[in-house]
TIVO-2410 file (N, C-alpha, C; in nm, 3 decimals):
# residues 81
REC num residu      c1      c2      c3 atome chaine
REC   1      X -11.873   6.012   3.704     N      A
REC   1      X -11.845   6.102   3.594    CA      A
REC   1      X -11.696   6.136   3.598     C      A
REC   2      X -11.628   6.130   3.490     N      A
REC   2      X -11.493   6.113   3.483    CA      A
REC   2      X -11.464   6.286   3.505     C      A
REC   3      X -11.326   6.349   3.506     N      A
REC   3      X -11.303   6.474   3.487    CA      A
REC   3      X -11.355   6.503   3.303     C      A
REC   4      X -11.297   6.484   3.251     N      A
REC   4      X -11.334   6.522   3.110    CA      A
REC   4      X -11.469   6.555   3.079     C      A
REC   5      X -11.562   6.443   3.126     N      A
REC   5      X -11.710   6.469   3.118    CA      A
REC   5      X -11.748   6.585   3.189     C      A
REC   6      X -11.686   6.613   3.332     N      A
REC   6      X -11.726   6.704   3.405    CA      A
REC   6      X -11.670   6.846   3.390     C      A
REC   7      X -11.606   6.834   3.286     N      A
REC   7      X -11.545   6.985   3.206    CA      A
REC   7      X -11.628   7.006   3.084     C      A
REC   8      X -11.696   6.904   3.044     N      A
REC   8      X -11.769   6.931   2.881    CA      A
REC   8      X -11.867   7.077   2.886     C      A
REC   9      X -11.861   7.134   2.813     N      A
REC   9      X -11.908   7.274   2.804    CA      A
REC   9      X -12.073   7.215   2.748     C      A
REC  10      X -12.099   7.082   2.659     N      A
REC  10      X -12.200   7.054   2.577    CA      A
REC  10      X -12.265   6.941   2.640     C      A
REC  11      X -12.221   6.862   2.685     N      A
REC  11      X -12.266   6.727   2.730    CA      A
REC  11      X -12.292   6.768   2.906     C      A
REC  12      X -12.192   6.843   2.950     N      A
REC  12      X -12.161   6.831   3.114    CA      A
REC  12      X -12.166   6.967   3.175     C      A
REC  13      X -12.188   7.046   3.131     N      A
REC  13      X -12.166   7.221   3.183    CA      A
REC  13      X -12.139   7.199   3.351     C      A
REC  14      X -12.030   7.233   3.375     N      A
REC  14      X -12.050   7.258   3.531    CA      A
REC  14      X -12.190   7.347   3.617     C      A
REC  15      X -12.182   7.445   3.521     N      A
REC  15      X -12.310   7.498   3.576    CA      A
REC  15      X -12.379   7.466   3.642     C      A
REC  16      X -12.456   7.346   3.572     N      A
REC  16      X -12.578   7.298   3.542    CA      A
REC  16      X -12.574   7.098   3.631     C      A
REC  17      X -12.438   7.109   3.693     N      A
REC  17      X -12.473   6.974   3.733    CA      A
REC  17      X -12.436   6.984   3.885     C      A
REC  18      X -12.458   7.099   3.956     N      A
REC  18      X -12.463   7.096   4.132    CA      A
REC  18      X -12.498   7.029   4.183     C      A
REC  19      X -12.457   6.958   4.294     N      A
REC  19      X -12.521   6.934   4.398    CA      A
REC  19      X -12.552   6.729   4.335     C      A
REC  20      X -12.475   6.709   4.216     N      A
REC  20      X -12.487   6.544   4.190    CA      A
REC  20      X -12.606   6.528   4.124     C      A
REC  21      X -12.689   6.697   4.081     N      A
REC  21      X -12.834   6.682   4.007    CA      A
REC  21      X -12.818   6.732   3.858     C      A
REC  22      X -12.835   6.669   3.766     N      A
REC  22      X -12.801   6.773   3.654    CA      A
REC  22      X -12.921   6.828   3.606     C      A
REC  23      X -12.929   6.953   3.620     N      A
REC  23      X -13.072   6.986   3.566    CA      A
REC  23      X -13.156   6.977   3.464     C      A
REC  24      X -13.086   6.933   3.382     N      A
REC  24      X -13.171   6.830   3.225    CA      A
REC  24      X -13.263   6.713   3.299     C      A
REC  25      X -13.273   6.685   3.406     N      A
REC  25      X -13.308   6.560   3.474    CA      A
REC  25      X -13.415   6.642   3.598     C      A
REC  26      X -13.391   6.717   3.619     N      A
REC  26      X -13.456   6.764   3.695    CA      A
REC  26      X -13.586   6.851   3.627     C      A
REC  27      X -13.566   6.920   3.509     N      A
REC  27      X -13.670   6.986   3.403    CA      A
REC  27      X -13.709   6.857   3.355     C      A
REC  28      X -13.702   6.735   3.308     N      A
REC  28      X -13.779   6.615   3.316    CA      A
REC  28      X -13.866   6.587   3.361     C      A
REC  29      X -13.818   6.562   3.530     N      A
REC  29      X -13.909   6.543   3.646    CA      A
REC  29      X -14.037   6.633   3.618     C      A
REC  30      X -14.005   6.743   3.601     N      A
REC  30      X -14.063   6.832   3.660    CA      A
REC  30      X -14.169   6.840   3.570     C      A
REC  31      X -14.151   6.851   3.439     N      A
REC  31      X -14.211   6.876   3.331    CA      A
REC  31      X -14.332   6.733   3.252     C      A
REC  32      X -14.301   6.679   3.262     N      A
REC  32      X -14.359   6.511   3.215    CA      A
REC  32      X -14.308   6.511   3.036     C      A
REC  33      X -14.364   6.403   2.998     N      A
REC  33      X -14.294   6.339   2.866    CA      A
REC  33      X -14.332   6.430   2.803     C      A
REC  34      X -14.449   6.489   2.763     N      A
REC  34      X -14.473   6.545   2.630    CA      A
REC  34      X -14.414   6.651   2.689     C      A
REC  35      X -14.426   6.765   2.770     N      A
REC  35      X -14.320   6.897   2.807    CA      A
REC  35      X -14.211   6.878   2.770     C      A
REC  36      X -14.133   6.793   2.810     N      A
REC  36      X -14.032   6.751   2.797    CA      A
REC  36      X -13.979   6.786   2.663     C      A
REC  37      X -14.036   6.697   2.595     N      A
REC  37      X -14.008   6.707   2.451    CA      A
REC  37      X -14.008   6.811   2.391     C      A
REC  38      X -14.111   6.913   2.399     N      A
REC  38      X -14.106   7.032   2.412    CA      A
REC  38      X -14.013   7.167   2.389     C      A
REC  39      X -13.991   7.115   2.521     N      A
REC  39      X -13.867   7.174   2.579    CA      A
REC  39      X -13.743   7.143   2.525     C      A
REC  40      X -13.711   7.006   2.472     N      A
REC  40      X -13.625   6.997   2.369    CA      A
REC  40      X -13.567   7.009   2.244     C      A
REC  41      X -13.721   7.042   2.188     N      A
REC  41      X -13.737   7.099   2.079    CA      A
REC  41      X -13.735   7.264   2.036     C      A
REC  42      X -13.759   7.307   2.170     N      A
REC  42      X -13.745   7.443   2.123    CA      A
REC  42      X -13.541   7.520   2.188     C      A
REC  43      X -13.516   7.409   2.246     N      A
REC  43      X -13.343   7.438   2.263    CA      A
REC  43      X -13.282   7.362   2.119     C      A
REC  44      X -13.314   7.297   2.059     N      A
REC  44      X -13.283   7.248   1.936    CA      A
REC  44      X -13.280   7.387   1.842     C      A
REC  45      X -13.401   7.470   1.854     N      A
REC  45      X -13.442   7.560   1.755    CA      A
REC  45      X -13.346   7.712   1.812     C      A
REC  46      X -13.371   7.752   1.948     N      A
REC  46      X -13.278   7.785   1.946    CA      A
REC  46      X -13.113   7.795   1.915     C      A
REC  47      X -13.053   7.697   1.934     N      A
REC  47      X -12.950   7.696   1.908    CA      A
REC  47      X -12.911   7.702   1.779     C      A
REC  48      X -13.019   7.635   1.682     N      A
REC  48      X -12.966   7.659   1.518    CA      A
REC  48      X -12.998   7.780   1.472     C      A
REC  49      X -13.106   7.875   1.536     N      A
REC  49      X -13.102   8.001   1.521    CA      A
REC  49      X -13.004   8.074   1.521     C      A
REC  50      X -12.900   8.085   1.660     N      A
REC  50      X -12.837   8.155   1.709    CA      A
REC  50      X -12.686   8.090   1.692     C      A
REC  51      X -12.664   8.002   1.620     N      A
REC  51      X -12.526   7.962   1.608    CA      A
REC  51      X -12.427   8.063   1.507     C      A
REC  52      X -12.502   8.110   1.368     N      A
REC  52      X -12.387   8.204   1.327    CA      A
REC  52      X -12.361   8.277   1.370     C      A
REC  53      X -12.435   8.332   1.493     N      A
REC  53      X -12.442   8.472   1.565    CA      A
REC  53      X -12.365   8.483   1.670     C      A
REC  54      X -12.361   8.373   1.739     N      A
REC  54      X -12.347   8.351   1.878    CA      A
REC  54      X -12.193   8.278   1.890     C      A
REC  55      X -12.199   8.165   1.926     N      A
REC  55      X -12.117   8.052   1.947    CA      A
REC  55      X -12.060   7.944   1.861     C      A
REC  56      X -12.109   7.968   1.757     N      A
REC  56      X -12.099   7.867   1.568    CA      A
REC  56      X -12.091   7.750   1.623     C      A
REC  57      X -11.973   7.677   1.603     N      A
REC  57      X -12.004   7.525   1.615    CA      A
REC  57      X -12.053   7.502   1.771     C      A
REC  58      X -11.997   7.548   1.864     N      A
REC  58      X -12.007   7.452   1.991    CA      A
REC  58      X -12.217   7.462   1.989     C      A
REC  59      X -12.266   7.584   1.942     N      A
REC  59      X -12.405   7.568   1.914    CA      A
REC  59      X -12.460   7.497   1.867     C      A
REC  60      X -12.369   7.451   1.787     N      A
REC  60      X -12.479   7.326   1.693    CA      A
REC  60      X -12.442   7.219   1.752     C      A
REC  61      X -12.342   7.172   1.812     N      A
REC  61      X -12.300   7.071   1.902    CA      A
REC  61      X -12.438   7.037   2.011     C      A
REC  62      X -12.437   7.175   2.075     N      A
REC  62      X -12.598   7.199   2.175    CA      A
REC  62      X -12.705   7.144   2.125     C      A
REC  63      X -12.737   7.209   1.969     N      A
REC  63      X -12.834   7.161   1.950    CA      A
REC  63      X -12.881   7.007   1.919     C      A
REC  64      X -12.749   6.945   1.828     N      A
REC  64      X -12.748   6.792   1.808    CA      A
REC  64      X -12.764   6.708   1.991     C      A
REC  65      X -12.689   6.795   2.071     N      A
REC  65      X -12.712   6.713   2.166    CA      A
REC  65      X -12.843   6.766   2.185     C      A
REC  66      X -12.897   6.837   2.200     N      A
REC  66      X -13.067   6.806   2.269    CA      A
REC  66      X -13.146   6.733   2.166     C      A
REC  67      X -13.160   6.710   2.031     N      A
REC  67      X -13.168   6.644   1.936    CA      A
REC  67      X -13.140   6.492   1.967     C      A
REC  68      X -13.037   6.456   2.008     N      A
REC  68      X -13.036   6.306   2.083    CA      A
REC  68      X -13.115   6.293   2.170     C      A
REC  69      X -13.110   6.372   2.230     N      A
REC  69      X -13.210   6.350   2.356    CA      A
REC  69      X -13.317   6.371   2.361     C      A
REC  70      X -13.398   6.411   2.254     N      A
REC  70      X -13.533   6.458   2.140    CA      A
REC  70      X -13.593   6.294   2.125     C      A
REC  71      X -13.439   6.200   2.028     N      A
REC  71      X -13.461   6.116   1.969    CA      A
REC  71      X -13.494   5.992   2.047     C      A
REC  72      X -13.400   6.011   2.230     N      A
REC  72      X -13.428   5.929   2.340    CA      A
REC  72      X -13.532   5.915   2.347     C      A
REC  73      X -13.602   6.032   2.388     N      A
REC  73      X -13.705   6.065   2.472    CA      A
REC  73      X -13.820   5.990   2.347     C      A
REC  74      X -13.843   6.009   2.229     N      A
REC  74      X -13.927   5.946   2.132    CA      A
REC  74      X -13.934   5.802   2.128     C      A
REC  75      X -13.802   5.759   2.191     N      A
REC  75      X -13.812   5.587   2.214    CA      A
REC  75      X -13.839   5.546   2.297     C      A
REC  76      X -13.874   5.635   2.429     N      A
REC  76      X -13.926   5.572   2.564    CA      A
REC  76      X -13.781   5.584   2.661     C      A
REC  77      X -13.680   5.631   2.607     N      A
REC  77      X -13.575   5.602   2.693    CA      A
REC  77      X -13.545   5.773   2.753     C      A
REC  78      X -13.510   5.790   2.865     N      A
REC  78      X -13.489   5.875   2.944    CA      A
REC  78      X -13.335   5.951   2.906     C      A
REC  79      X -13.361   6.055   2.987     N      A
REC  79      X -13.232   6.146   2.938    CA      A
REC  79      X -13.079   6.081   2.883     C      A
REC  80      X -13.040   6.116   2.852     N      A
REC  80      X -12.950   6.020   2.720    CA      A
REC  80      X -12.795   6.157   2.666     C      A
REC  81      X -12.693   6.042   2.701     N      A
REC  81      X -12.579   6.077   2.671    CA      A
REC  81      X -12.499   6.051   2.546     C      A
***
């Protein structure tokens, strides 16, 4: 993971990628396919809720990205950049 990626606030949150695990991958595991999806769908909904309110664009950025990864996960392909 380059620096740039590992500064992305949307794609890469430092937060969220300790320890060489990023936890989008780990709520996967954990969860199975249909959870999963789920779970992606309702951070999708959040975020378009809460974007005029909150964070405006970088929110909808959030949400399109879990939305890709909505659209992965519907093709059989695993967490997705």
């Amino acid at each position: 993971m380059d620096q740039q990626t590992q500064n992305d606030t949307v794609q890469h949150p430092a937060h969220y990628t300790q320890s060489g695990v990023e936890c989008i991958e780990a709520i996967e595991a954990a969860l199975g396919e249909e959870q999963f999806k789920g779970y992606l769908r309702g951070n999708i909904m959040k975020y378009l809720w809460r974007y005029p309110y909150k964070n405006g664009s970088e929110d909808l950025k959030k949400a399109h990205w879990y939305l890709h990864n909505l659209i992965a996960a519907e093709g059989g392909v695993r967490h997705a950049d």
